[in-house]
Each structure stands twice: as C-alpha cells, then as structure tokens.
gemmi code that builds the backbone of each chain (N, CA, C; Angstrom):
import gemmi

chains = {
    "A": [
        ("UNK", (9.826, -10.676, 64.833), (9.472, -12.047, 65.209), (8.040, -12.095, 65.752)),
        ("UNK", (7.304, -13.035, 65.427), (5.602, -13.163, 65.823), (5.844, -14.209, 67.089)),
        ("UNK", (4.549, -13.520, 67.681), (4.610, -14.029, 69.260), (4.542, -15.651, 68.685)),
        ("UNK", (3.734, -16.281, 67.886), (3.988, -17.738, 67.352), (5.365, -18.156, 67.351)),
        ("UNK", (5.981, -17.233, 67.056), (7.676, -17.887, 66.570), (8.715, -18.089, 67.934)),
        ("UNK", (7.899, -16.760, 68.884), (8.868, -16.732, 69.652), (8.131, -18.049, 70.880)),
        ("UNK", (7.255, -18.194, 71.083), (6.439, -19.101, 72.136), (7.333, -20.559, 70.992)),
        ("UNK", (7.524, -20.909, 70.085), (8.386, -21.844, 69.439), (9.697, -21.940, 70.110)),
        ("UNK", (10.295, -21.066, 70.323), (11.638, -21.276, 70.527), (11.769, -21.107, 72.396)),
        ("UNK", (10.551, -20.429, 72.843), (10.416, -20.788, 74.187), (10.164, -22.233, 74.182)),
        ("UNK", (9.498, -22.805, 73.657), (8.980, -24.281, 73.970), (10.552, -25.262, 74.262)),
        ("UNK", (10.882, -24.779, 73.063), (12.648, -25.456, 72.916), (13.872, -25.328, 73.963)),
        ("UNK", (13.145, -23.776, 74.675), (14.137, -23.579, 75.677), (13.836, -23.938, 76.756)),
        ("UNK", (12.517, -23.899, 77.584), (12.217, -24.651, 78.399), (12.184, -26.407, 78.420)),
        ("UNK", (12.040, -26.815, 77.784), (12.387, -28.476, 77.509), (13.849, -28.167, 77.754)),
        ("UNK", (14.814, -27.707, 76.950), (16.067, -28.221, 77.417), (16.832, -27.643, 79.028)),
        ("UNK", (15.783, -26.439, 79.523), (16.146, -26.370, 80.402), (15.513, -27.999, 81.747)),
        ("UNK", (14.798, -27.884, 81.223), (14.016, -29.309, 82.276), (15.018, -30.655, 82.023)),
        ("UNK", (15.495, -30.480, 80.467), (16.755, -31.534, 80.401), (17.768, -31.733, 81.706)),
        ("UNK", (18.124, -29.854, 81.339), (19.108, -29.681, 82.472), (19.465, -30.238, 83.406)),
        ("UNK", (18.218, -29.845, 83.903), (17.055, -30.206, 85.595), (17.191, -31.593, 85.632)),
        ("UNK", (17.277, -31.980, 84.373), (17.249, -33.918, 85.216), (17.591, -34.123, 84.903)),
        ("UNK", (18.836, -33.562, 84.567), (20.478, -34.436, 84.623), (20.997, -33.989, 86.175)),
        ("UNK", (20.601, -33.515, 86.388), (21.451, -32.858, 88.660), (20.079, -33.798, 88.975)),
        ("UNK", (19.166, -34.790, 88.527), (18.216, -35.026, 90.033), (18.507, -36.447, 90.650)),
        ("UNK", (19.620, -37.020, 90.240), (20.002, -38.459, 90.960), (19.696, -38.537, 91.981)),
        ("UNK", (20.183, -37.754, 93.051), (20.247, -37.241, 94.334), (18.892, -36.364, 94.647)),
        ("UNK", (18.590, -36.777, 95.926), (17.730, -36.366, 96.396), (16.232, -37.848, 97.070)),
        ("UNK", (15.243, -37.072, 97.468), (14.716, -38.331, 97.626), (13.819, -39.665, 97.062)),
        ("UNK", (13.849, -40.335, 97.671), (13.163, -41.764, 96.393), (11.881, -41.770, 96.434)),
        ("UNK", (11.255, -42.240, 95.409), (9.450, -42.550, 95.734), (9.545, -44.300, 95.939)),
        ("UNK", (9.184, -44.319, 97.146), (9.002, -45.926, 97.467), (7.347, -46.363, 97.326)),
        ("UNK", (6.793, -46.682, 96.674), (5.299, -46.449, 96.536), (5.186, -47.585, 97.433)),
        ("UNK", (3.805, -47.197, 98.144), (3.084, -47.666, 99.402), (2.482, -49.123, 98.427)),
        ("UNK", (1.686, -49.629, 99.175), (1.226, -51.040, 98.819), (-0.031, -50.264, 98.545)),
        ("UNK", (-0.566, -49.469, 99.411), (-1.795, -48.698, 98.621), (-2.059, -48.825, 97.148)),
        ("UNK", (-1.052, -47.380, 97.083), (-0.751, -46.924, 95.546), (-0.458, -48.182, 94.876)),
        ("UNK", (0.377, -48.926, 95.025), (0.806, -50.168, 94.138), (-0.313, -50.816, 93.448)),
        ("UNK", (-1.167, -50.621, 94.740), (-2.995, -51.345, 93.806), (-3.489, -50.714, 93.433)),
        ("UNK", (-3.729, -49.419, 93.975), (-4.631, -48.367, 93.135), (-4.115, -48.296, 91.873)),
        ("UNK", (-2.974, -48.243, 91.229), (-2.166, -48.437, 89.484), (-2.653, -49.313, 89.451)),
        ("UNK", (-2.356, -50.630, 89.818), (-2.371, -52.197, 89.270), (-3.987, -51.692, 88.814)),
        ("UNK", (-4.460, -51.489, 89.588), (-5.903, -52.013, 89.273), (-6.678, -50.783, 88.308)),
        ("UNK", (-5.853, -49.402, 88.443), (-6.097, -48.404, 87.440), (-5.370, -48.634, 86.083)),
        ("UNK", (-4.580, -49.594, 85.952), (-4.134, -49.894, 84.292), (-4.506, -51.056, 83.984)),
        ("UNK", (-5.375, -52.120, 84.879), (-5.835, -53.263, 84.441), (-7.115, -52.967, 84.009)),
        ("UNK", (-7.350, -51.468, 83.975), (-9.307, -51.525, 83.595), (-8.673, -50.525, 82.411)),
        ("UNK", (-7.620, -50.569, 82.006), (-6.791, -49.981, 80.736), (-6.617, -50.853, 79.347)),
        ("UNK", (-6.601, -51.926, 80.346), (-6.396, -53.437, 79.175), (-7.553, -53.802, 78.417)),
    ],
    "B": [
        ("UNK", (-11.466, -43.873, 91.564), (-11.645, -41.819, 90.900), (-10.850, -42.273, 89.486)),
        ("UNK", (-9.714, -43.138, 89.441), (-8.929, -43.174, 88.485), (-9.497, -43.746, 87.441)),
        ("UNK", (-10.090, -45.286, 87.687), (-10.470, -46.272, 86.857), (-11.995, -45.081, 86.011)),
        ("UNK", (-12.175, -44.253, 86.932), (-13.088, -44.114, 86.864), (-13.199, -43.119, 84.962)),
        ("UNK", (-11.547, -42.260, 85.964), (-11.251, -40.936, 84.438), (-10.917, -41.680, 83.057)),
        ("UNK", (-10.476, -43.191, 83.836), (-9.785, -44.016, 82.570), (-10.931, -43.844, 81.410)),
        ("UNK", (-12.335, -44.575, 81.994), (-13.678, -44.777, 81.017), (-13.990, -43.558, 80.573)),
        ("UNK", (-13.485, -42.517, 80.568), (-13.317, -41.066, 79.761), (-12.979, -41.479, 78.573)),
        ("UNK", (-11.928, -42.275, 78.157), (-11.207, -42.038, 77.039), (-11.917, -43.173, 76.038)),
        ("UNK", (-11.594, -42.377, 74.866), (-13.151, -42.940, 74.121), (-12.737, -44.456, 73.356)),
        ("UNK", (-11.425, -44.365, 73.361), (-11.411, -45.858, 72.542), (-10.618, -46.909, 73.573)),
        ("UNK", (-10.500, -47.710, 73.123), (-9.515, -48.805, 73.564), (-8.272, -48.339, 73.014)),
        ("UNK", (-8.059, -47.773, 72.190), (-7.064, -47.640, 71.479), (-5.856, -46.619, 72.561)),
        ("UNK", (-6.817, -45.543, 72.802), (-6.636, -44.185, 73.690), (-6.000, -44.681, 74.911)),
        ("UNK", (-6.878, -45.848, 75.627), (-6.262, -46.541, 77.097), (-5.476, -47.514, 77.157)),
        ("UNK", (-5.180, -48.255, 75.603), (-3.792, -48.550, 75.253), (-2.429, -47.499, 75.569)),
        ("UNK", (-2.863, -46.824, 74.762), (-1.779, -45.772, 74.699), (-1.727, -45.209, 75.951)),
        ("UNK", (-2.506, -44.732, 77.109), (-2.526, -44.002, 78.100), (-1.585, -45.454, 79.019)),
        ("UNK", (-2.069, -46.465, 78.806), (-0.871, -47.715, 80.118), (0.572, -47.638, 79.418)),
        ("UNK", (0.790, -47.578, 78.111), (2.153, -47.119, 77.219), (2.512, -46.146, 78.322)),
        ("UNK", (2.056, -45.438, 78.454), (3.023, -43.696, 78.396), (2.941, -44.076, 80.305)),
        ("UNK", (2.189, -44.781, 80.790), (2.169, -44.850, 82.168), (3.662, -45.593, 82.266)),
        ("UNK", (3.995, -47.016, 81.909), (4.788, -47.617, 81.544), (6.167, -46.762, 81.522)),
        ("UNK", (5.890, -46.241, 80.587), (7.568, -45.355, 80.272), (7.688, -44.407, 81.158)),
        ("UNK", (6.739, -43.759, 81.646), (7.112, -42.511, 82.108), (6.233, -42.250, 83.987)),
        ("UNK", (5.743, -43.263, 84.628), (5.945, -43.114, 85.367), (6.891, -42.471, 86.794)),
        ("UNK", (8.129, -43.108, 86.350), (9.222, -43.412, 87.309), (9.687, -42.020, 87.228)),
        ("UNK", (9.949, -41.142, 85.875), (10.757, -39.504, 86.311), (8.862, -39.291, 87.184)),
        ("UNK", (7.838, -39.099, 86.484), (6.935, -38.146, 87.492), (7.310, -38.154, 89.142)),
        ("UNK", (7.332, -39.939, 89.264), (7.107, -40.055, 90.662), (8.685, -39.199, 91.447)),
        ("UNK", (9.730, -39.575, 90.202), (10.722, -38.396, 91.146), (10.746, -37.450, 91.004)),
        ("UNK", (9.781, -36.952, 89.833), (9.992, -34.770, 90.231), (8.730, -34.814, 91.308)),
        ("UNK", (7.430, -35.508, 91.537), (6.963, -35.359, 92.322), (7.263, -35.666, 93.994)),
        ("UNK", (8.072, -36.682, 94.196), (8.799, -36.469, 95.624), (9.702, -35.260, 95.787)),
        ("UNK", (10.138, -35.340, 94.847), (11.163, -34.153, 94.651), (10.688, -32.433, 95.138)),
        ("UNK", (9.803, -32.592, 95.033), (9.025, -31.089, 95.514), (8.344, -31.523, 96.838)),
        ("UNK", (7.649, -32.422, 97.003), (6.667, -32.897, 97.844), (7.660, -33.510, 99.600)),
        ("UNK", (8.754, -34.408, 99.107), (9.678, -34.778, 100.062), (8.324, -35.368, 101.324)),
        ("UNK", (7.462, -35.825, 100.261), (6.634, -36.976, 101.352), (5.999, -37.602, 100.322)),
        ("UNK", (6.188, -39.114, 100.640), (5.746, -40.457, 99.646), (4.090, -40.088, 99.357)),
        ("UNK", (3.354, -40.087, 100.781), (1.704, -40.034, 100.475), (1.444, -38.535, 99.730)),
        ("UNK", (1.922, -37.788, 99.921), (1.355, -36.350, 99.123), (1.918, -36.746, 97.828)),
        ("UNK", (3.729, -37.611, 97.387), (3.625, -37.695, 96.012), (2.982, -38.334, 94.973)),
        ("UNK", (2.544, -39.721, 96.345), (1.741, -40.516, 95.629), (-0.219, -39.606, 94.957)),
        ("UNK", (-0.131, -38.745, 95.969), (-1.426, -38.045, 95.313), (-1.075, -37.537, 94.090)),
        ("UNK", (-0.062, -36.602, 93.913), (0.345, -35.811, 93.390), (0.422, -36.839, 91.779)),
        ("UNK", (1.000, -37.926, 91.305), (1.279, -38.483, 90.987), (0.086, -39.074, 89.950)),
        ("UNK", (-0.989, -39.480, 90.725), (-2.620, -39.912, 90.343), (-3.084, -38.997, 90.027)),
        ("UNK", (-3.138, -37.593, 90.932), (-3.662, -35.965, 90.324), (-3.259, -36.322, 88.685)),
        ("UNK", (-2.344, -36.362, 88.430), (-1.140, -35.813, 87.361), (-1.882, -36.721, 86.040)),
        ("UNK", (-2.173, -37.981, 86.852), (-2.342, -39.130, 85.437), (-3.984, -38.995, 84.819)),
        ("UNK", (-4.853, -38.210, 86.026), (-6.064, -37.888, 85.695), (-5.881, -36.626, 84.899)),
        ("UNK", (-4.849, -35.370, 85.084), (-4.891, -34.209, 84.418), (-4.548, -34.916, 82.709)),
        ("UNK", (-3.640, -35.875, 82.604), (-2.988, -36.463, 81.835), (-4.583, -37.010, 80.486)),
        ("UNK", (-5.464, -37.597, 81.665), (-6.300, -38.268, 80.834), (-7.543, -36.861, 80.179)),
        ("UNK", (-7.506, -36.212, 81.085), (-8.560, -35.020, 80.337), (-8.072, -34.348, 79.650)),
        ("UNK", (-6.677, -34.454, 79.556), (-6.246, -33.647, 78.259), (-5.630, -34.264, 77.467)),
        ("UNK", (-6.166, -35.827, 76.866), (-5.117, -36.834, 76.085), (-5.254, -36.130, 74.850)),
        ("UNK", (-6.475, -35.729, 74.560), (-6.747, -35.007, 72.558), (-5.566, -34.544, 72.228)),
        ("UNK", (-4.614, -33.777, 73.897), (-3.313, -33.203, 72.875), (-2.325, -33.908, 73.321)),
        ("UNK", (-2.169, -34.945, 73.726), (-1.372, -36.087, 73.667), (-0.776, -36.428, 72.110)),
        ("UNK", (-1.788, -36.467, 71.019), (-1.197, -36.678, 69.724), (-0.770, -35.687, 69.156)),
        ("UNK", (-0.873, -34.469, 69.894), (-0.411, -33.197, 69.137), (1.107, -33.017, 69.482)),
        ("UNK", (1.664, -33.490, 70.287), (2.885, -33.809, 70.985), (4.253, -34.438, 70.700)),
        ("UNK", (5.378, -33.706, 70.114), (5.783, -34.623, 69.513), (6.542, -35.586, 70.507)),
        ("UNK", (7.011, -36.911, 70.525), (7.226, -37.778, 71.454), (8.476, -37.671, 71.835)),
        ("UNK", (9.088, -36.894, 70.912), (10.540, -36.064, 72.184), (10.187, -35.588, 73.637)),
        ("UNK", (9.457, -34.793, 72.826), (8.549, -33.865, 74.459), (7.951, -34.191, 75.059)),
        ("UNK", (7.330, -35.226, 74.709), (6.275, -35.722, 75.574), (6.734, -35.932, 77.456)),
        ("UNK", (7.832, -36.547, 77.539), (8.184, -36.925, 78.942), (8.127, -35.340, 79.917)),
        ("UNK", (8.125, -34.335, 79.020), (8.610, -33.092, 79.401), (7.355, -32.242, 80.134)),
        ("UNK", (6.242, -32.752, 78.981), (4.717, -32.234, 79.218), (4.185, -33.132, 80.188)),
        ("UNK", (4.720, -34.490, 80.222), (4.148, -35.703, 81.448), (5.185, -34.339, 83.036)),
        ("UNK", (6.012, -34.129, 83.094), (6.835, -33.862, 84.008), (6.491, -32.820, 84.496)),
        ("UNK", (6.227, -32.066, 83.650), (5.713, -30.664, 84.142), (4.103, -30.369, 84.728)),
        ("UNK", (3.683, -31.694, 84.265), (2.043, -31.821, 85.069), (1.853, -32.335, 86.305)),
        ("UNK", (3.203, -33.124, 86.345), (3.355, -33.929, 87.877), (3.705, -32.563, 88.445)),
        ("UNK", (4.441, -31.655, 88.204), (5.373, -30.497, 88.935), (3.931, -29.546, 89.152)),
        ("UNK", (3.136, -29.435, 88.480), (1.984, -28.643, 88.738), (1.067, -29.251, 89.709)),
        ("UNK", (1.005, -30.569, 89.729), (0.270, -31.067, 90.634), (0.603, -31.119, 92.023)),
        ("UNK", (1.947, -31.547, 92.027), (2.584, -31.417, 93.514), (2.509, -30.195, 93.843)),
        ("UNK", (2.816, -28.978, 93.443), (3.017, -27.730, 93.802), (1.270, -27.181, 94.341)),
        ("UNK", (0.565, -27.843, 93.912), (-1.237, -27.316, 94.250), (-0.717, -28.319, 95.717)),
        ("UNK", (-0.753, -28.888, 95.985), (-0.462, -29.821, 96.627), (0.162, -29.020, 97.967)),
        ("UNK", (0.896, -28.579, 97.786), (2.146, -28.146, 98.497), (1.549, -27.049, 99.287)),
        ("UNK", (1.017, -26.305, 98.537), (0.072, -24.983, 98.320), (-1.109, -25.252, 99.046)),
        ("UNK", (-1.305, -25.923, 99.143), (-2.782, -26.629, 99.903), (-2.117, -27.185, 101.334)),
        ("UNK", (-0.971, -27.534, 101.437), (-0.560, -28.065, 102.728), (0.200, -27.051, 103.334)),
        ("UNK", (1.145, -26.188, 102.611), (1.171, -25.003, 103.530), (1.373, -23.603, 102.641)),
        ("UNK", (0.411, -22.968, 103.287), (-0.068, -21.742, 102.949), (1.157, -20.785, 102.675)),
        ("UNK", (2.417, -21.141, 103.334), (3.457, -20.283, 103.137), (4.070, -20.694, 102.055)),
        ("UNK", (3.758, -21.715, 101.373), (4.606, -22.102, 100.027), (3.818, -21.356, 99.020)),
        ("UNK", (2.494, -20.406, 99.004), (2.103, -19.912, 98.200), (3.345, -19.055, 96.877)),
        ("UNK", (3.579, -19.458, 96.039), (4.274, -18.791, 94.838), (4.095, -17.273, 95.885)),
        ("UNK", (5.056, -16.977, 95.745), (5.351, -15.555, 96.045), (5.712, -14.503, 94.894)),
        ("UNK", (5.168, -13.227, 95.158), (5.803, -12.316, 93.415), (7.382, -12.295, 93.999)),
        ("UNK", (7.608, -12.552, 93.245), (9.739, -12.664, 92.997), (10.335, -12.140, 92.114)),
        ("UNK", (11.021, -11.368, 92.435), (11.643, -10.090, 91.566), (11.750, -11.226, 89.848)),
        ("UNK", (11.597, -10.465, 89.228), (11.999, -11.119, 87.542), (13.685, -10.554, 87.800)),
        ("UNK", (14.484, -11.839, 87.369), (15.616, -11.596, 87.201), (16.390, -10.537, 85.862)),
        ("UNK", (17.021, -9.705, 85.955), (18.139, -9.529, 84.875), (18.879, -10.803, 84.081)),
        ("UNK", (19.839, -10.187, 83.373), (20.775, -11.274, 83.030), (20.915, -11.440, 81.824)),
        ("UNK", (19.810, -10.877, 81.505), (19.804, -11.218, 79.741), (21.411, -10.423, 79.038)),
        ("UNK", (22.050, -9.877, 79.706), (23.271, -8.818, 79.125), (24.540, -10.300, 79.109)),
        ("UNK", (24.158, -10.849, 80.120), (25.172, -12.473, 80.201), (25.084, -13.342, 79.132)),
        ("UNK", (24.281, -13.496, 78.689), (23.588, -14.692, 77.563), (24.439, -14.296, 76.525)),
        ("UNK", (25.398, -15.020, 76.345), (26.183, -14.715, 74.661), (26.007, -15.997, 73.765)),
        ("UNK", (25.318, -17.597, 74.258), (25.029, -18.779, 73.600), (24.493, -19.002, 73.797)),
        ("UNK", (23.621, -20.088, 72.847), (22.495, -21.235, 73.794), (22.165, -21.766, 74.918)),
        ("UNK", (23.618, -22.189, 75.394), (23.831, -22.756, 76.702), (22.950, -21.891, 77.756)),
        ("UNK", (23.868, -20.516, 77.692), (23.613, -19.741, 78.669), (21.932, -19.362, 78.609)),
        ("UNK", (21.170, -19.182, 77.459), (19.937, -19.226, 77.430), (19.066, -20.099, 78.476)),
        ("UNK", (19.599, -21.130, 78.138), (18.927, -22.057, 78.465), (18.930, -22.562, 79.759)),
        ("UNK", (20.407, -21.768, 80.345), (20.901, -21.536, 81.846), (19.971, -20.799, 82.486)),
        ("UNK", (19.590, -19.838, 81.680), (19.069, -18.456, 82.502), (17.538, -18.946, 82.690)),
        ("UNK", (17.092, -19.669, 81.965), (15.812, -19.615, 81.784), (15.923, -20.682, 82.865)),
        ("UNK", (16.914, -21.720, 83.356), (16.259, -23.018, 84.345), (16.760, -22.187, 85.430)),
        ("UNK", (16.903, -21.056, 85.811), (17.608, -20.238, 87.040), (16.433, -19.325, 87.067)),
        ("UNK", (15.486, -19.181, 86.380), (14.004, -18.182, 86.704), (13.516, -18.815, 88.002)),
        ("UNK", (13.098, -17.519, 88.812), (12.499, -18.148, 90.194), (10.910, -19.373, 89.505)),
        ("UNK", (10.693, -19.939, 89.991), (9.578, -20.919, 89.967), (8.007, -20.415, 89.463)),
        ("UNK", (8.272, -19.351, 90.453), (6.622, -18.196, 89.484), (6.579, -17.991, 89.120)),
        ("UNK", (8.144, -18.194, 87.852), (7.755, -17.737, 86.495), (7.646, -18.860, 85.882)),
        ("UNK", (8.682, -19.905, 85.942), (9.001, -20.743, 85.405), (7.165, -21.376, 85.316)),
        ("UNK", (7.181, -21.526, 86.052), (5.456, -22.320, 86.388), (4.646, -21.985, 85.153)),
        ("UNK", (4.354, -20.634, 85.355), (3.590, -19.877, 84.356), (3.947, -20.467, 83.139)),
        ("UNK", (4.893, -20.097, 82.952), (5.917, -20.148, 81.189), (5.332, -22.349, 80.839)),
        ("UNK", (5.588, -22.594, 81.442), (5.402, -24.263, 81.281), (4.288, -24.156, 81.072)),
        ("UNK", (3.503, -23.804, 81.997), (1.637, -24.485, 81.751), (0.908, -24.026, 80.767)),
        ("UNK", (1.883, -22.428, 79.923), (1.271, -21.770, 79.034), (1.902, -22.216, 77.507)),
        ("UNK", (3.486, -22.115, 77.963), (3.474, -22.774, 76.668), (3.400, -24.278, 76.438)),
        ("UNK", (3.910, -24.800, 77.293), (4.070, -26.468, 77.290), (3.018, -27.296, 77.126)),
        ("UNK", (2.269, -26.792, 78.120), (0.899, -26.986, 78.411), (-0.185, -26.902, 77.606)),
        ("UNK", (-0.259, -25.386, 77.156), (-1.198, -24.529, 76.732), (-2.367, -24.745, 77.526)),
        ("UNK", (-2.308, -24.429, 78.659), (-3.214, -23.730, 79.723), (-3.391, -22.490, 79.245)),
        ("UNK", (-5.281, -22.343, 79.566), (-5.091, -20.993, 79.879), (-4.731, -20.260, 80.689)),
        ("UNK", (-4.843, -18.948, 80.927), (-5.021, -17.942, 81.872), (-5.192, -18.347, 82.909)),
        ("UNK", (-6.623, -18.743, 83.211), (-7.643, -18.913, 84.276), (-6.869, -20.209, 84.738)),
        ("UNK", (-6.660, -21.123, 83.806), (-6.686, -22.460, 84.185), (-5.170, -22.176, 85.384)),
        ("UNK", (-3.821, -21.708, 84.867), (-2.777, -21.157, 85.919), (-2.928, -20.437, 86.782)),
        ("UNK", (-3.742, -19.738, 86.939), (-4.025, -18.952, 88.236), (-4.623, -19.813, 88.677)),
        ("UNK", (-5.989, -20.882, 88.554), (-6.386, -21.800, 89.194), (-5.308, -22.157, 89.885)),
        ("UNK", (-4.282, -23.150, 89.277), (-3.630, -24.163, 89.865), (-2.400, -23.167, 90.816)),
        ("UNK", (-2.272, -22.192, 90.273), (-1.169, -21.648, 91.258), (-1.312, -20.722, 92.612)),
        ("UNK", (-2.841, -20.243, 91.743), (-3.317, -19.899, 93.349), (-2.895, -18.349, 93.372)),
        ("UNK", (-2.799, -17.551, 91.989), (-2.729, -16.406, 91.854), (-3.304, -15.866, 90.643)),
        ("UNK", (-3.768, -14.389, 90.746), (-4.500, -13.914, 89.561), (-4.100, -14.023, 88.219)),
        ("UNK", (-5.164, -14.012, 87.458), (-4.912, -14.361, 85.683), (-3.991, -12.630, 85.577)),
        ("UNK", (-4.067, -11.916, 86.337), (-3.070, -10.885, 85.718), (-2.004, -10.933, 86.113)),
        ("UNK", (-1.790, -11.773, 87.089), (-0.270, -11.832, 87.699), (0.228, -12.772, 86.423)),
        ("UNK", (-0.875, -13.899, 86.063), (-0.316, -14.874, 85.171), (0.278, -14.159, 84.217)),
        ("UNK", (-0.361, -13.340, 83.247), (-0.176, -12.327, 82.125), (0.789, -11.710, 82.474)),
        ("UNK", (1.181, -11.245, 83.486), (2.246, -10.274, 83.111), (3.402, -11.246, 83.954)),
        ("UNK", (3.710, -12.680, 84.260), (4.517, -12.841, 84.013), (5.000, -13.368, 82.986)),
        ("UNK", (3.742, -13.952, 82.139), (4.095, -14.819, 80.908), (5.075, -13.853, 79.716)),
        ("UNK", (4.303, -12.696, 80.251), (4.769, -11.055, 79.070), (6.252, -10.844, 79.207)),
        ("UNK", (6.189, -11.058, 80.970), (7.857, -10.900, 81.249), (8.920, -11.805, 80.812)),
        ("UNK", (8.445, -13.219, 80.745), (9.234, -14.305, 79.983), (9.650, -14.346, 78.910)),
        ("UNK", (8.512, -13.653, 78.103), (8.552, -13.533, 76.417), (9.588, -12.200, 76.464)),
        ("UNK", (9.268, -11.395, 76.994), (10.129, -10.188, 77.152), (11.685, -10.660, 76.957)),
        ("UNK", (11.861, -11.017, 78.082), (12.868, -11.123, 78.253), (13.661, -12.433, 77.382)),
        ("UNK", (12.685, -13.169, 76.697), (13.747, -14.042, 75.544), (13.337, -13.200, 74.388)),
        ("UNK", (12.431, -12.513, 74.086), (12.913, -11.557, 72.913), (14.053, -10.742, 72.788)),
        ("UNK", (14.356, -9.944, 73.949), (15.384, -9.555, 74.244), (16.542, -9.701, 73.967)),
        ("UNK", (16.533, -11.238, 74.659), (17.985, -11.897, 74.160), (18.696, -11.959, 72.601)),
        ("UNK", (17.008, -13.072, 71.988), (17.287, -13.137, 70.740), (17.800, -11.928, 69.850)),
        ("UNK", (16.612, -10.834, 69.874), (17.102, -9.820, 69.089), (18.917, -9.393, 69.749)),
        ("UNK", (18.783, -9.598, 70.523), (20.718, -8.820, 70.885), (21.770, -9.998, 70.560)),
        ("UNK", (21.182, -11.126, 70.622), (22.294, -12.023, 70.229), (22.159, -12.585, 68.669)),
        ("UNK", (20.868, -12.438, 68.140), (20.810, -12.687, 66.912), (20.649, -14.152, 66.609)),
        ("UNK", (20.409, -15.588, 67.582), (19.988, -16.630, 67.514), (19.438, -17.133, 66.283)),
        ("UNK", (19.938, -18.233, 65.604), (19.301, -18.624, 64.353), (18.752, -20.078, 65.337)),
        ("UNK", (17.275, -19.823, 65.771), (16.923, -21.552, 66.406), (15.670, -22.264, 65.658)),
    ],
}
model = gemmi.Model(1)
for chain_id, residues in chains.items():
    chain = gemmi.Chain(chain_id)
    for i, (resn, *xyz) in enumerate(residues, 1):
        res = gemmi.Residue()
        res.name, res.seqid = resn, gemmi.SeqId(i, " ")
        for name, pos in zip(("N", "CA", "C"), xyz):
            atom = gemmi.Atom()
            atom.name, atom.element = name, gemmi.Element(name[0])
            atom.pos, atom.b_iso = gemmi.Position(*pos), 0.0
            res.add_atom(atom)
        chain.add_residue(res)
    model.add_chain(chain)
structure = gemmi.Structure()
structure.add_model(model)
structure.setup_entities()
C-alpha cells in the first residue's frame, strides 16, 4: 500500500471518527456569543456581501 | 482584523461562498470551540482565529469535497482553541503521551474508527492538521507548540499503526 493510499483511508477514518465525536457533544457547554462578537460577524459578513 | 482578511479573497464570488460556509457551519465551530476552551471570550477568539485561518487557506476550500468540509471547518476551530489554551496555560502544553496499543482489538471498521477517536490528542492533532489539513511540518509544530520531529514521528506512528491494522485485518476501504 503507498503512503498516498494509506493517508486516503486515514482521511476516512478520522472524519468518521470526529462523526463519532459529535454525536456524544449535546452535552456540555453552550457558546452564548457576547454582543461584541455578534457585531464583529454582523459587520465581518456584511463587508462579505 | 477580520473585515480586513475578508478583502484577501480575490473575488466576490470567494466572499460569497466564505458567508455560505459561515452560515452553515458556524454553530458546530462555536461548540467544539467552547468545548475545549469552557470560556465564551477565549471561544469567541478562537472562533474568528479559525474563520481567518479559514480565509488564507480558501484555494483548498474547492479542493474539498463538501461531505468533509464541516470536518476541515471543525478541526481548525479545534486547532485554534487549543493554541489558545496553550497560550493561557502553559500546563495544557500537548504533552508526549504514550502511543497507545490496540491495534490486536480492531477486528471491524467500527473498532478502527473507535481506536483512532480514543488516540490521546497529540496525536490525534498531528494526524488532522496533516492529513485533513495538509499542514506542514513546521506549520503543526507552530500551532502545537512542539518540534517538527516530534510532529514526524507522531504522524509515522499514526500511519504505523493503521497500516498495521489494515494489513492484519485485510480492510477493503
């Protein structure tokens, strides 16, 4: 097997392990974004438009 | 700083697509990034870090297929918080951590794929930014805050050890 083939089927296994991973992450804590951040986006995807 | 990386991207077309993928995929970053961070203002950095790493490396945004994509968005937030983390306390530095056994357990996919989300984090890290990523060398030891040979020989050990498997279990993937 060539390191190409095998970094392929790593790619496949790490993605479904991260699947895994966020299927258990319901739980745990929330991101409540600040009013800060809320503008710094707003106003970083309105110079997107 | 943001608006600023936005005018990086060369078309309209590009910062279309970059508010798309903000759109969809915000909401997991911001929870794998609290998720490590377990403080709103460091995730919220962590978060903006992530969307600027996002914009200097959009060229392979189209190289991506859009299965994965949420995966390569997720794992940049997870790199960012962790510099992050690493920068706020010195004892969270990635530590060398024994490389696990186990490969003799693995008789399916499942379990593959078990073993590999059960790798301590200093490897796992590595293995993402190199293959997922395709970071270099330099660029993971940058962000993790350990040498390009530690990087190398854990990336060697990862591959190792799913060659391993494959050849003993004989995997058609």
């Amino acid at each position: 097997m060539t390191d190409q083939e095998l970094d392929r089927i790593m790619r496949r296994v790490l993605i479904d392990s991260m699947k895994l991973e966020e299927e258990g992450e319901d739980k745990g804590p929330v991101f409540e974004p600040s009013l800060r951040h809320r503008r710094r986006m707003r106003s970083f995807l309105s110079s997107a438009a | 700083m943001l608006s600023f990386y936005l005018a990086a991207l060369e078309s309209g077309g590009d910062r279309e697509m970059f508010a798309e993928i903000y759109q969809r995929h915000h909401i997991k970053m911001e929870r794998a990034a609290i998720k490590i961070l377990r403080d709103q203002s460091a995730a919220e950095d962590a978060v903006q870090n992530a969307f600027m790493q996002v914009i200097r490396h959009f060229e392979k945004i189209y190289e991506i297929p859009c299965e994965e994509l949420p995966f390569w968005l997720i794992s940049i937030v997870k790199n960012e918080a962790l510099m992050l983390l690493r920068k706020r306390d010195r004892t969270a530095t990635l530590k060398e951590e024994r490389f696990p056994g186990g490969a003799e357990d693995v008789s399916d996919y499942t379990a593959l794929v078990e073993l590999f989300r059960s790798l301590p984090d200093t490897y796992r890290r590595v293995l993402e930014m190199k293959v997922l990523l395709g970071y270099t060398d330099k660029e993971i030891a940058g962000h993790l805050g350990i040498s390009e040979t530690a990087v190398s020989t854990r990336a060697s050990r990862g591959r190792q050890l799913l060659r391993e498997i494959l050849e003993k279990e004989g995997f058609q993937l």
